[in-house]
C-alpha positions as CSV (number, residue, x, y, z in Angstrom):
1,X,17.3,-18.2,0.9
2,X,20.4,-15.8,0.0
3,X,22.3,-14.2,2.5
4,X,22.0,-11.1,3.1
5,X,25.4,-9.8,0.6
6,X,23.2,-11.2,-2.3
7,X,19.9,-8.9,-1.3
8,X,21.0,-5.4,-1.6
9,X,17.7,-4.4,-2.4
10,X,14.0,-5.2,-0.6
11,X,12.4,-8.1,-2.8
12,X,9.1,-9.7,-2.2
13,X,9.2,-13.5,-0.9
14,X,6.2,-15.8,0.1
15,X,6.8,-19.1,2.5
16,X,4.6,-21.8,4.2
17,X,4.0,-21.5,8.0
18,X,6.3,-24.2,8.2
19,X,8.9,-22.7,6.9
20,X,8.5,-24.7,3.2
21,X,7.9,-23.3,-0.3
22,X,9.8,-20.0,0.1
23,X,9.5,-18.4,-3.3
24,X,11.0,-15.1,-4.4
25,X,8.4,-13.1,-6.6
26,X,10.5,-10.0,-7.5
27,X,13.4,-10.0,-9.2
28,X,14.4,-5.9,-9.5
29,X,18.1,-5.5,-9.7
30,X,18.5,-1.9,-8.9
31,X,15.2,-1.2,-7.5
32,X,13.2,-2.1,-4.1
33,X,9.6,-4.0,-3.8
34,X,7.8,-3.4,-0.6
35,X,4.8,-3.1,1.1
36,X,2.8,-6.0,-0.1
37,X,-0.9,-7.1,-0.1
38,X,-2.5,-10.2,0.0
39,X,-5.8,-10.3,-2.4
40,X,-8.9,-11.6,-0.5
41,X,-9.0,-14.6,-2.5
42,X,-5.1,-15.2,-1.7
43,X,-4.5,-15.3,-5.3
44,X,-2.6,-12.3,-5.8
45,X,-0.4,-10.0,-4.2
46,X,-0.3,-6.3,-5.0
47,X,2.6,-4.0,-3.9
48,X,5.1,-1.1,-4.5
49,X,7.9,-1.2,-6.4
50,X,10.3,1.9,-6.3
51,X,11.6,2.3,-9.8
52,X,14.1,4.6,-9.2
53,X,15.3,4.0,-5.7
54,X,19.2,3.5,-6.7
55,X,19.2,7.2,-7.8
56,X,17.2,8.7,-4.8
57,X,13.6,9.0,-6.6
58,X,10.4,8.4,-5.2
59,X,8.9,7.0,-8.4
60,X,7.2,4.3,-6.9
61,X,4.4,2.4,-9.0
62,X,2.0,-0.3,-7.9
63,X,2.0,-4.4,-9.3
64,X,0.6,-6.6,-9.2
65,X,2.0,-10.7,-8.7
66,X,-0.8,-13.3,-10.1
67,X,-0.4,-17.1,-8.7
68,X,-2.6,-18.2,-11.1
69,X,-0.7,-17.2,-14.3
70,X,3.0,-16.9,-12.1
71,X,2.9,-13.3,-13.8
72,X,3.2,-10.0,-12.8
73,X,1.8,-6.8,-14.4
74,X,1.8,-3.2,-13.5
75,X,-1.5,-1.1,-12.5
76,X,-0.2,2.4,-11.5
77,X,1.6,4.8,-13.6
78,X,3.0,7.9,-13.3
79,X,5.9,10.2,-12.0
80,X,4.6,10.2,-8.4
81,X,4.8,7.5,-5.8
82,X,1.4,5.6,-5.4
83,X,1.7,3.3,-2.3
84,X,0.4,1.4,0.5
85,X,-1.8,-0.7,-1.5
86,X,-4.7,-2.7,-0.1
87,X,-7.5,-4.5,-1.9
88,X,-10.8,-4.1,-1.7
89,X,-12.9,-6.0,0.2
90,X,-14.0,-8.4,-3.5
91,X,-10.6,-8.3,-4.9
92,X,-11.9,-6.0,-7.8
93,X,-9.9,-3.1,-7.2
94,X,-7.1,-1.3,-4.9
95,X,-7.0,1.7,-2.6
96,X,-3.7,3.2,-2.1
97,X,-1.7,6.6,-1.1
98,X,-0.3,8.9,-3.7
99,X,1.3,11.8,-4.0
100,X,0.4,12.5,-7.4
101,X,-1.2,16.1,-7.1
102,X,1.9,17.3,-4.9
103,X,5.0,15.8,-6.5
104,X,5.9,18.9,-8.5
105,X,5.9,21.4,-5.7
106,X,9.3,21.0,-3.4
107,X,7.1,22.1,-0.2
108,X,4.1,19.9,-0.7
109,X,6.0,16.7,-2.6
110,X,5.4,14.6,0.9
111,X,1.7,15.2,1.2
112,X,-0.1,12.5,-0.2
113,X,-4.5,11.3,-0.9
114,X,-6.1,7.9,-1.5
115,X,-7.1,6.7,-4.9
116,X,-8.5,4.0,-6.6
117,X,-8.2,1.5,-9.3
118,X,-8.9,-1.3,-10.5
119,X,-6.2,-3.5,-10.7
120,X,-6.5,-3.4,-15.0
121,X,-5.5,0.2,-14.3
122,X,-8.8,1.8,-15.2
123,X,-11.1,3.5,-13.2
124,X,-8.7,6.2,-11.3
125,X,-10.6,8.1,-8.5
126,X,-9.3,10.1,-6.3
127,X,-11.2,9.5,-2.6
128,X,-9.8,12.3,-0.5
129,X,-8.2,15.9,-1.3
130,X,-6.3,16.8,2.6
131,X,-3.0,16.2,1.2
132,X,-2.6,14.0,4.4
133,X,-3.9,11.2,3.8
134,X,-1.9,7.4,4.2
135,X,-1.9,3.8,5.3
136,X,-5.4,2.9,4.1
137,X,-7.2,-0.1,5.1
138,X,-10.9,-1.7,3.9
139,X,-13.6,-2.3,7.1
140,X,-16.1,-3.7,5.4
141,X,-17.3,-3.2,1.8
142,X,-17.7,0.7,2.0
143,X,-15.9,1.7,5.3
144,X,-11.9,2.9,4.9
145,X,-9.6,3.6,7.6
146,X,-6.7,5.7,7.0
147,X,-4.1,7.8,9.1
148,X,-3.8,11.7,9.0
149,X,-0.3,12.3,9.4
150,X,-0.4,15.5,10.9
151,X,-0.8,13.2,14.5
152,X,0.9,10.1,14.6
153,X,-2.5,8.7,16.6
154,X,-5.0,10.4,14.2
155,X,-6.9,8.1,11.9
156,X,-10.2,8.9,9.4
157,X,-13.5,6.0,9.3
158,X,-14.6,7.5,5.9
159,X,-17.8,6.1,4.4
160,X,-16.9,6.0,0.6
161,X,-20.6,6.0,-0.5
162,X,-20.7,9.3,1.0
163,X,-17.5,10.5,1.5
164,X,-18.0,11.7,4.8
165,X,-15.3,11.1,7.7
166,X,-15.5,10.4,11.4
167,X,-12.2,11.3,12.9
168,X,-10.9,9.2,15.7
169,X,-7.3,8.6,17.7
170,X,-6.1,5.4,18.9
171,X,-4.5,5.6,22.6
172,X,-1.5,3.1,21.8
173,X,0.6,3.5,18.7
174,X,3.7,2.0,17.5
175,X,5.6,4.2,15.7
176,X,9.1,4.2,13.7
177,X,9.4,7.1,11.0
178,X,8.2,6.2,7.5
179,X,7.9,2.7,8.7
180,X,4.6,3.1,10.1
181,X,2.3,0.5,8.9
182,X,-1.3,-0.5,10.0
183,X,-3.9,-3.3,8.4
184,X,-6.8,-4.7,9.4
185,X,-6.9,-8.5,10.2
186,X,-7.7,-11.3,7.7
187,X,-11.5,-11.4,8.2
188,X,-11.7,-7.9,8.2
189,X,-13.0,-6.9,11.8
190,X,-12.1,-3.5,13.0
191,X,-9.0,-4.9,14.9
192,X,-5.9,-2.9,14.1
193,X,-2.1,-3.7,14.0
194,X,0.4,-1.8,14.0
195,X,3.9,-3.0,13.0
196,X,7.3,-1.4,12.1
């Protein structure tokens, strides 16, 4: 693996438990890959890639890395960042955060709703309009979790059928800045993580 004078940027690596097969899946040279998601089926991996990072932008866009073809392709695109990518509970498509209806208004260019896609890049829905809206993750085939980030410990069960949200605050949070990250475990139960 390179030392740490030869990554200047974040890049996206995969590696056995044991510590074998450590393969480096992005290749940006100016730009930073994070936030990465494991497809159901483990064949691919979706995350963000910030496409102007070296000149302070927030033009982040989602890919997507395919094992089975050793390609990568892109599914998001536009001026805004689109982020936290997670699939759905089939694979078929992804739910992620984006800041695309806010990114032209200085006051409001943080806020951000959930989407989504399918990972050809057809299909755009937007799933909630608070502006507030981040860190989604699939319970189940029609249950999404997400934080409100007005409250740190704040988090939305929304039925996607039906749109309609329970919310609900966890006691114990681990929280560092914009490193907040939670998921759901890998057989989807309602168990959460959080890691920074």
């Amino acid at each position: 693996m390179p030392d740490n004078s030869e990554l200047e940027n974040h890049h996206i690596f995969v590696i056995n438990v044991d510590g074998s097969y450590l393969k480096q899946l992005t290749f940006f040279e100016n730009d930073e890959a994070f936030e990465p998601s494991w497809c159901p089926d483990g064949s691919k991996i979706a995350f963000s890639w910030c496409i102007d990072c070296e000149l302070f932008g927030r033009n982040v866009e989602i890919f997507v890395y395919d094992f089975n073809s050793d390609s990568l392709f892109q599914v998001t695109n536009h001026l805004a960042a689109d982020d936290f990518p997670i699939w759905s509970l089939y694979g078929d498509c992804l739910v992620f955060a984006s800041s695309r209806n806010y990114h032209t208004a200085d006051t409001l260019r943080f806020r951000t709703d959930l989407y989504s896609i399918n990972i050809d890049g057809t299909d755009l829905q937007q799933i909630t309009n608070t502006g507030y809206a981040t860190n989604p993750i699939w319970m189940g085939a029609k249950t999404i979790i997400y934080r409100d980030f007005r409250d740190t410990e704040t988090f939305v069960k929304l039925n996607i059928e039906t749109l309609s949200g329970v919310l609900f605050k966890l006691c114990l949070m681990f929280y560092s800045g914009l490193g907040f990250r939670f998921m759901s475990n890998g057989n989807r139960s309602p168990n959460l993580i959080a890691s920074c």
